[in-house]
N, C-alpha and C positions, 0 to 999 in steps of 0.2 A: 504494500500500500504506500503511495507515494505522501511524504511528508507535507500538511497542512504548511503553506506561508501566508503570510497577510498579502494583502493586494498592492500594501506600498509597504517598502522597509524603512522610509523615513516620515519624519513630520514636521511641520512648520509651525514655531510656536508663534509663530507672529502671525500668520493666517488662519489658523486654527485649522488647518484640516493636513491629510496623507498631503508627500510630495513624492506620487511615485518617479520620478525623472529627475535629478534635481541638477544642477550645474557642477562641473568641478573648476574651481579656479584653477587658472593656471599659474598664476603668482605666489597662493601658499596651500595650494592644494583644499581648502576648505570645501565642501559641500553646500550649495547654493539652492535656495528654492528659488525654481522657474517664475515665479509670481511676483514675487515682493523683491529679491535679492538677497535677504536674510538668511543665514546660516540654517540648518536644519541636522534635526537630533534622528536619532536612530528609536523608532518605535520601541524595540524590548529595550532599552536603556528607561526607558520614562515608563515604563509598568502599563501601557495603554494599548499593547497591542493584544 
């Protein structure tokens, strides 16, 4: 049986919702949400997935 994943592995605490996609910089390597430009967390980090 193939392993259950969330629909997005990240989130946006700035837009309130998943960022399945999110940008990577290419200056310091950070994870970007597509929407706002805000950094974005990893769902199982923040207990919400």
């Amino acid at each position: 049986m193939p392993d259950a994943k969330p629909a997005a592995e990240f989130y946006c605490p700035n837009c309130g919702q998943p960022a399945p996609d999110p940008l990577l910089c290419g200056d310091c390597g950070a994870l970007l949400c597509r929407t706002c430009g805000k950094p974005v967390e990893r769902i199982d980090e923040l207990g919400i997935g």
